[in-house]
C-alpha positions in Angstrom: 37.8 -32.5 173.1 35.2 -31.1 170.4 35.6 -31.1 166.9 36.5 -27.0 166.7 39.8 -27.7 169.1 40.8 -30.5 167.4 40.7 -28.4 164.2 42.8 -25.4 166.4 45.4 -28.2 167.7 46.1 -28.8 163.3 47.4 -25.5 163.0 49.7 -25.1 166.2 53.4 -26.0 166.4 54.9 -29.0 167.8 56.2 -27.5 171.2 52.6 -26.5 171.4 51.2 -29.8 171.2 53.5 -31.5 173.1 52.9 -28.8 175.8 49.4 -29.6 175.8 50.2 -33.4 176.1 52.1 -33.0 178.9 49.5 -30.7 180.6 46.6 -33.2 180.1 49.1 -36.1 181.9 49.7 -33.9 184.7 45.7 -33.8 184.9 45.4 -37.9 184.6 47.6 -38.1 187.0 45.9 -35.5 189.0 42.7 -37.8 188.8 44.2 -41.1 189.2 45.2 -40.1 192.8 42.2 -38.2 193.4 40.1 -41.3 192.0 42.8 -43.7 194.7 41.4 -41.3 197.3 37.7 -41.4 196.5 37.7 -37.3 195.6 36.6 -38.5 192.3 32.8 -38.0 191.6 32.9 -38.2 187.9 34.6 -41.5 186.2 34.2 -40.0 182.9 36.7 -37.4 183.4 39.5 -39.7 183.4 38.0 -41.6 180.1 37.9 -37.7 178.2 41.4 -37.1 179.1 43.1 -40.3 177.7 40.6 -39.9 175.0 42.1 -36.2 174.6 46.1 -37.3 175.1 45.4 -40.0 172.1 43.8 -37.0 169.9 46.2 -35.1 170.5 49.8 -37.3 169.7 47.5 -38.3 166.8 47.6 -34.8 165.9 51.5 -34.8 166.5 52.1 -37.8 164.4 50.2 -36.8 161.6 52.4 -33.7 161.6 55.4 -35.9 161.6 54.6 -37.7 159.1 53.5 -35.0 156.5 57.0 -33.1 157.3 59.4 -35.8 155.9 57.5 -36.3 152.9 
């Protein structure tokens, strides 16, 4: 996920995020099978979209957080 998406992901609601989280699990999922059945040509994939899932609940948390202060 670049920089400029990260920066998009600040300004959107919760159900938005959370949406989006649960859209990039469907895709790890997705590409864990696909990796079980040898589909997958590109290991990296799978790294970007945990790497993406952790930005984003960052982004979620950090919302949490500034809401009860």
């Amino acid at each position: 996920m670049k920089k400029k998406q990260l920066q998009e992901y600040k300004t959107k609601t919760k159900g938005e995020i959370e949406k989006e989280i649960s859209d990039e699990k469907k895709k790890l999922a997705g590409l864990a099978v696909d990796l079980a059945m040898g589909k997958v040509k590109n290991i990296q994939e799978i790294r970007g979209t945990k790497k993406s899932i952790a930005q984003l609940l960052t982004i979620l948390r950090e919302q949490e957080t500034t809401r009860k202060q």
